[in-house]
C-alpha positions as CSV (number, residue, x, y, z in Angstrom):
1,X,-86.2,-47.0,-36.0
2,X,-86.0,-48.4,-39.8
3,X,-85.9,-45.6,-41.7
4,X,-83.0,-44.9,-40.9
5,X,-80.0,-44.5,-43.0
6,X,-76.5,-44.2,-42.8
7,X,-74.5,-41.5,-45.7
8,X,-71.0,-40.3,-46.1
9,X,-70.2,-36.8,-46.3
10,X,-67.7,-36.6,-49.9
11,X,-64.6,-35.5,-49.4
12,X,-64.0,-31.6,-50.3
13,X,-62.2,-30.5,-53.5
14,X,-59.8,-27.7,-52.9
15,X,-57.6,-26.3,-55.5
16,X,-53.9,-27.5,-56.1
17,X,-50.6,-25.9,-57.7
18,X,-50.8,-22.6,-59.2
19,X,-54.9,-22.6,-59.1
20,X,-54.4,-23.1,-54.7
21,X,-52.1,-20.3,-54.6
22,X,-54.5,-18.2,-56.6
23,X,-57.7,-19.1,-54.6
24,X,-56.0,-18.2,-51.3
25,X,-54.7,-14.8,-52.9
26,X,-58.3,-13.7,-53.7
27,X,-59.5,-15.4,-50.6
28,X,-61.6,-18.3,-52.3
29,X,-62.1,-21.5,-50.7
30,X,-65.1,-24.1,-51.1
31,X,-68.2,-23.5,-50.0
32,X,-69.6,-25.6,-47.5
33,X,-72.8,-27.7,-48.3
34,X,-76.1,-27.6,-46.2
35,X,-74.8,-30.6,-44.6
36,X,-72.0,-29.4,-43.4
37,X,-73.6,-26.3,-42.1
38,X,-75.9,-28.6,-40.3
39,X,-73.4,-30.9,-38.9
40,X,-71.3,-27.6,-37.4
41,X,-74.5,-26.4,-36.1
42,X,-75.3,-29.1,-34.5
43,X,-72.1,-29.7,-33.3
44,X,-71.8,-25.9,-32.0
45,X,-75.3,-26.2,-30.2
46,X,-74.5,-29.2,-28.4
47,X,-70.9,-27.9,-26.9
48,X,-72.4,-24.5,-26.5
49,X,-75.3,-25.4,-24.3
50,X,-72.9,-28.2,-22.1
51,X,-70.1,-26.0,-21.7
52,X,-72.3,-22.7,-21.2
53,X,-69.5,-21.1,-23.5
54,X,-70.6,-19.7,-26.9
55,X,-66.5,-19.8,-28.4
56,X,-67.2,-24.0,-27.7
57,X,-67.8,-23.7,-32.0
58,X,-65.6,-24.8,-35.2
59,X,-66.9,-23.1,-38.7
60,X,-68.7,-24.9,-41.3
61,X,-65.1,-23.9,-43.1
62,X,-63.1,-25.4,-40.6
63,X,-65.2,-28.6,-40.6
64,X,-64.6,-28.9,-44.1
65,X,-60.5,-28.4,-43.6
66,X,-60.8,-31.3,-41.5
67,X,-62.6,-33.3,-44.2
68,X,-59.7,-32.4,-46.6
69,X,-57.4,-34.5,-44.1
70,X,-53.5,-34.1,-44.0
71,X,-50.4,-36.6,-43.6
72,X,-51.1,-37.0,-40.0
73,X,-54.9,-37.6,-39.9
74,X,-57.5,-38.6,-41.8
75,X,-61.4,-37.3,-40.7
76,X,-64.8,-39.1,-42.2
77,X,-68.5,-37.1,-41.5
78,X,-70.9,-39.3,-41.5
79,X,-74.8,-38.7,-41.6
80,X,-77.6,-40.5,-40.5
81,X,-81.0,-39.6,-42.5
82,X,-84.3,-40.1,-41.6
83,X,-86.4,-41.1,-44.5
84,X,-85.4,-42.6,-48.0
85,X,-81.9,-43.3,-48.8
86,X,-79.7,-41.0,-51.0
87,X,-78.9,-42.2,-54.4
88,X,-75.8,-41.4,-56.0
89,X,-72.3,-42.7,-56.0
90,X,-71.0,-45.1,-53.6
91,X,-67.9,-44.3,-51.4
92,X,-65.2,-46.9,-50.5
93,X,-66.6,-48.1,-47.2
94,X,-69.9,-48.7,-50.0
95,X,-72.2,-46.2,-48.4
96,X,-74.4,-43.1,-50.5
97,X,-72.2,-40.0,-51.1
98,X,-73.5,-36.6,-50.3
99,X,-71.7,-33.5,-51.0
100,X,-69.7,-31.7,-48.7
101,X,-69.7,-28.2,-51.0
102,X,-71.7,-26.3,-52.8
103,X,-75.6,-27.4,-53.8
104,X,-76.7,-30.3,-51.2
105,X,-80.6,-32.1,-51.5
106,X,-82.5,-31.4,-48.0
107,X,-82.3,-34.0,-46.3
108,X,-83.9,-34.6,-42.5
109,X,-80.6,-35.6,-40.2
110,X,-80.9,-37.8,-37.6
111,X,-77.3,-37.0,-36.5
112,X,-73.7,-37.0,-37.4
113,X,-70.6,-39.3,-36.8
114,X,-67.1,-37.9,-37.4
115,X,-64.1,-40.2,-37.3
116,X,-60.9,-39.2,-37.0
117,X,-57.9,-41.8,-37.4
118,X,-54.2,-40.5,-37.1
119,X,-51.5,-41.8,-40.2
120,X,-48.2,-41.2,-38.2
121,X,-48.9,-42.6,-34.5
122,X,-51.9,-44.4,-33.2
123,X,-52.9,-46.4,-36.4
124,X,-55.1,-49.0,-34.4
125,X,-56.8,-46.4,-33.0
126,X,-60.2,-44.1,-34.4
127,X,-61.5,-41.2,-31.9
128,X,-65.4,-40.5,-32.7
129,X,-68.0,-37.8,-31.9
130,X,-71.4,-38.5,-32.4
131,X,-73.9,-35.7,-32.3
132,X,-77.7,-35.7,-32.5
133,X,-79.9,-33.4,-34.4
134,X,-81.7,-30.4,-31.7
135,X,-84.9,-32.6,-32.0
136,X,-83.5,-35.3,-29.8
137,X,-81.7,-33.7,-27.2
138,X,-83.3,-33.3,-24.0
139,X,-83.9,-30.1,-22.1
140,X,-81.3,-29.3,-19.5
141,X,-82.9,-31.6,-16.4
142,X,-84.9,-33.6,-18.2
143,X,-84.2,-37.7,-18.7
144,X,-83.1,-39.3,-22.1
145,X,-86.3,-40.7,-23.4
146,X,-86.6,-44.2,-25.2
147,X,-86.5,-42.4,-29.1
148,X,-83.6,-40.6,-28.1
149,X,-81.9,-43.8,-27.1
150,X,-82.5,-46.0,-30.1
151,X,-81.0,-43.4,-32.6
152,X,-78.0,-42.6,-30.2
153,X,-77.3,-46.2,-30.2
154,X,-77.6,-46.7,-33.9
155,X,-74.9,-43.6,-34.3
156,X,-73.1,-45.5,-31.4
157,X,-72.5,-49.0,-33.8
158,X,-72.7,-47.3,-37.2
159,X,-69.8,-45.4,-35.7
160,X,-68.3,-49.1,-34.4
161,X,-68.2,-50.6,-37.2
162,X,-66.8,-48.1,-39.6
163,X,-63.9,-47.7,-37.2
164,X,-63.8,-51.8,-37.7
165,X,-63.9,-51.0,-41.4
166,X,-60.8,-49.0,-41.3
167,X,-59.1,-51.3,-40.2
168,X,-59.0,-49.9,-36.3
169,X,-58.7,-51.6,-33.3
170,X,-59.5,-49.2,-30.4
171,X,-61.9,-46.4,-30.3
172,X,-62.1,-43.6,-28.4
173,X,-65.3,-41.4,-27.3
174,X,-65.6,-38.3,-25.0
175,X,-68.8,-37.0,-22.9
176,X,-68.9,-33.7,-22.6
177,X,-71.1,-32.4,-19.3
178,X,-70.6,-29.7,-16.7
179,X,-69.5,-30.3,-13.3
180,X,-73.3,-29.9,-11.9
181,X,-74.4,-32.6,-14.6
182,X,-73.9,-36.3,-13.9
183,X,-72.1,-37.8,-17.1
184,X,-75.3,-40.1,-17.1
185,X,-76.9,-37.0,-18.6
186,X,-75.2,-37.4,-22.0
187,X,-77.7,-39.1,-24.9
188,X,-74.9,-41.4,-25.4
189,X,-73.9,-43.0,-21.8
190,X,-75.9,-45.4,-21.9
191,X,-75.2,-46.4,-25.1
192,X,-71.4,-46.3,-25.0
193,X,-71.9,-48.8,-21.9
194,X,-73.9,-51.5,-24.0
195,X,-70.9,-51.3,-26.3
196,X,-68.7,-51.9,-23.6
197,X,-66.3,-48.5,-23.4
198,X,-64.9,-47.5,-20.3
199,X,-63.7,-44.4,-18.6
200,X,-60.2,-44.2,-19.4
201,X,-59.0,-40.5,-18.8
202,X,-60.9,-37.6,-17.4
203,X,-60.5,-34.2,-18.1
204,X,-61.5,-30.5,-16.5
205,X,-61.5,-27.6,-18.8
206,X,-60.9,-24.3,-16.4
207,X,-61.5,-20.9,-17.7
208,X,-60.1,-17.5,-16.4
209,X,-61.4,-14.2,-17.3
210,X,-58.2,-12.0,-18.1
211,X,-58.7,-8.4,-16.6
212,X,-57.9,-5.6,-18.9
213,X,-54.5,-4.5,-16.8
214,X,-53.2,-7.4,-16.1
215,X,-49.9,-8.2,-13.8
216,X,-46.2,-7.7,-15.3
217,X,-45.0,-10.6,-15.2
218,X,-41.5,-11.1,-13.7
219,X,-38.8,-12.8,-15.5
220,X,-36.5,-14.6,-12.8
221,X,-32.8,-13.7,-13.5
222,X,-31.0,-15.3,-16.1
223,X,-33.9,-15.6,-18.2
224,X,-35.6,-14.7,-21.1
225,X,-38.8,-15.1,-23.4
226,X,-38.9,-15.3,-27.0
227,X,-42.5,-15.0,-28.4
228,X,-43.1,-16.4,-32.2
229,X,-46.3,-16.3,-34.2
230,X,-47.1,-18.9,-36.6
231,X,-44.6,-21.3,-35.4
232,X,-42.2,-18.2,-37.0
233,X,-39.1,-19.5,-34.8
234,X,-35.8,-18.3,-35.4
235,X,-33.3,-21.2,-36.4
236,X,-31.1,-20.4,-33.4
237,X,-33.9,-21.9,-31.4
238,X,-35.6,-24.6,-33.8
239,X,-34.5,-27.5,-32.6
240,X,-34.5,-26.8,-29.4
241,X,-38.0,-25.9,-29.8
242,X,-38.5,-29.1,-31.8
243,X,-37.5,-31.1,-28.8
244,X,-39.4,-29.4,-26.2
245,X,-42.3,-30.0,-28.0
246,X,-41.6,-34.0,-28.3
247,X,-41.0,-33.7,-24.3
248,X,-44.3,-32.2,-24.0
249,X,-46.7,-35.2,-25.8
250,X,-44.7,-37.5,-24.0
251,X,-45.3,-35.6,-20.6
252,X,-49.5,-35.3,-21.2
253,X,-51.2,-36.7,-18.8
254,X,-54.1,-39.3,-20.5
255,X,-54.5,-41.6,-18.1
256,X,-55.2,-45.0,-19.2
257,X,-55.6,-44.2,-22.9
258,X,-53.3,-45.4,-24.9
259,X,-51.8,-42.8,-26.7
260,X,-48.4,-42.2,-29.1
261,X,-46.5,-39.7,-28.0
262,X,-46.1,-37.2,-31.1
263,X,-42.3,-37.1,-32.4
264,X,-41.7,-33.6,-33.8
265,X,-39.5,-32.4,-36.1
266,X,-38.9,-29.8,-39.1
267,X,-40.9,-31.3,-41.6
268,X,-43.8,-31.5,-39.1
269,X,-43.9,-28.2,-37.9
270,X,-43.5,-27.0,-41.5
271,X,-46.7,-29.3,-42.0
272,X,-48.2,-27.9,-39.2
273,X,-47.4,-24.3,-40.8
274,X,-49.0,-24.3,-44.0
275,X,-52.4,-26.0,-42.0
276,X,-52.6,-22.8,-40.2
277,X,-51.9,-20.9,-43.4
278,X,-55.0,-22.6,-45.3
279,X,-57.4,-22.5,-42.7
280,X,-56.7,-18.8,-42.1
281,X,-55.8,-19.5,-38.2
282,X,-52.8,-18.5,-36.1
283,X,-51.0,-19.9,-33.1
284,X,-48.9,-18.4,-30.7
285,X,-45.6,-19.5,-28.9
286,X,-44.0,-17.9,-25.6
């Protein structure tokens, strides 16, 4: 298809210093653009109707949290536009910048790349999603036809070579299917085997339904649990904590990917804090 054409979503601007600490006290944050709304609908549809599971979403707000990028990671939105090219500035990788809050021109998406390198481990390596716009998916059962093909294949190397352009090495896609869909099913299979990516790790998402009185769980003796929201761990048990964390990326299974195992410590977990803080979310630890 030639009327095709490849944007970047611009980075988000969220407050700093004094002016941050006042936005998050009144509860203000940027508002997402229409493409970003797009892109997490999309996105939302596409996991939703795979997984069968309507949680399977992120927020347009979370999306653009990502955008905003930390010290450990770095994520790029990238649009593909059916129709004439934006105008407008150019970003560093020298493609059209569209906004990523407030007012947004309406434009016809083809699709959406997002690229996410990490900064402390992994820095050869770029893992990518690629979504399609509703228009081009195929019913549940139905084959991938030939239009559906060409664009997923031109998100496939747009996607290729901007992970070449940022200087990484290895790149890293997932297909998401259920167990009674063949993984042949996904838009993108075919595509991801022209450009030579091979399966690498597999992995089985299980879900339990919790009944409302469930079990009392029996500590053996000698034991304990500690539960901390919010990372909120007690110093007596921080760097023990700390270390059992570091033991567990090094124990993931990932099969043949090549993965860095994450090395935790205070300043991390502080980072890791104030992430949660800003995007309003919560963790909890047992």
């Amino acid at each position: 298809m030639d009327n095709l054409h490849l944007a970047q979503l611009a980075p988000p601007h969220f407050p700093s210093g004094p002016a941050a600490t006042a936005a998050r006290t009144e509860g203000l944050s940027p508002t997402p653009s229409d493409a970003v709304r797009t892109f997490a609908f999309m996105a939302n549809l596409y996991a939703q109707e795979v997984s069968g599971d309507p949680a399977a979403s992120a927020s347009p707000e979370r999306v653009l949290y990502r955008l905003r990028g930390s010290n450990e990671s770095q994520t790029y939105i990238f649009a593909l536009i059916e129709g004439a090219s934006p105008l407008g500035e150019v970003s560093s990788l020298g493609l059209p910048l569209i906004p990523s809050t407030g007012e947004c021109p309406d434009y016809d998406y083809a699709g959406f790349i997002q690229l996410s390198v990490a900064l402390l481990e992994e820095k050869e390596t770029a893992d990518i999603d690629f979504i399609l716009d509703v228009g081009y998916l195929p019913l549940p059962g139905e084959p991938v036809d030939a239009e559906t093909r060409s664009v997923a294949t031109t998100l496939v190397n747009h996607g290729l070579e901007l992970a070449k352009k940022l200087g990484r090495t290895t790149c890293q896609v997932s297909s998401l299917h259920s167990d009674d869909t063949a993984a042949e099913a996904d838009p993108f299979s075919s595509a991801y085997q022209k450009a030579g990516f091979a399966i690498k790790n597999a992995e089985r998402q299980i879900k339990i339904d919790v009944p409302e009185q469930p079990a009392t769980v029996l500590v053996p003796a000698g034991l304990s649990t500690e539960t901390w929201l919010d990372y909120g761990i007690p110093e007596q048990y921080l760097d023990d904590v700390i270390d059992l964390l570091t033991v567990a990326s090094e124990d993931s299974l990932t099969g043949d990917l090549s993965v860095e195992p994450i090395k935790w410590n205070r300043s991390r977990l502080n980072e890791a804090h104030a992430r949660l803080r800003a995007r309003k979310a919560h963790t909890l630890m047992v």
